[in-house]
N, C-alpha and C positions, 0 to 999 in steps of 0.2 A: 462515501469517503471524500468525493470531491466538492460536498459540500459542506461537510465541518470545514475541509479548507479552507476554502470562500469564507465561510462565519469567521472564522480563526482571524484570516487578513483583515476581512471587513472591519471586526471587531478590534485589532492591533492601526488601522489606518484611523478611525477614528481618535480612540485614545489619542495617539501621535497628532491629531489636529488641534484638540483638544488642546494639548501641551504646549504648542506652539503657539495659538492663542493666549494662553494664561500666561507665556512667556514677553508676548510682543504685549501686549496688556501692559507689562509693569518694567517700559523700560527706562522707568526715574533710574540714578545713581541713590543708592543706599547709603547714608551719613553713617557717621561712626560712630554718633550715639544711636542712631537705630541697632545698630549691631551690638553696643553697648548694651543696653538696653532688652536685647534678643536671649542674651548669653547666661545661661544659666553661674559662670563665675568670670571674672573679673580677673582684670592683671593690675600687680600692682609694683612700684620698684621702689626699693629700698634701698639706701646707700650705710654699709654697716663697716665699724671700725676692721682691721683687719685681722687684728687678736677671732675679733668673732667669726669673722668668714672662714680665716685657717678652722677653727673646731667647729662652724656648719662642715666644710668641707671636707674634715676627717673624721666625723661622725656620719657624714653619709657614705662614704666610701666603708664604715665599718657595716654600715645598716644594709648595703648594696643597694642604695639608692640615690635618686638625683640629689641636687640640695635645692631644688626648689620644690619636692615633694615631699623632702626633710623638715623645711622652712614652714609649707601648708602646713603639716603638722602641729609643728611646735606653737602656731600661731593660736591655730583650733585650741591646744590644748590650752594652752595660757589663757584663752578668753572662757573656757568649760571653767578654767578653776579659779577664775574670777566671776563668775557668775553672769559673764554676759549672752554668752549663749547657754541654749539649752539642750 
């Protein structure tokens, strides 16, 4: 019993050195296009009249959702039914 211990810590102090190494290894700062870059999506801002924002706004609240997961949407969809994505 008291040697699975031992393996158990041994095997958990390494990992842990391990990690500590790969961390002091990369201590550049990260630019923002790297993270850019990293991010499977992307943020983007739009300035919309306010006609349009009031019916984003009370179309997501009818749908029970955000309105920028409202927005994702309707973007998605409009670019499917223009044929630029697939």
């Amino acid at each position: 019993m008291f040697r699975t211990r031992y393996t158990s810590v041994s095997l958990l102090e390494s990992l842990l050195q391990e990690l500590q190494q790969q961390l002091t290894a990369n201590d550049a700062p990260i630019s923002a296009g790297q993270v850019a870059e990293a991010a499977d999506s992307e943020r983007l801002n739009v300035t919309l009249p306010s006609g349009v924002m009031n019916c984003l706004k009370q179309q997501a609240l009818k749908e029970g959702r955000s309105c920028s997961s409202l927005a994702t949407f309707l973007i998605e969809d409009g670019l499917r039914r223009h044929t630029f994505l697939s």
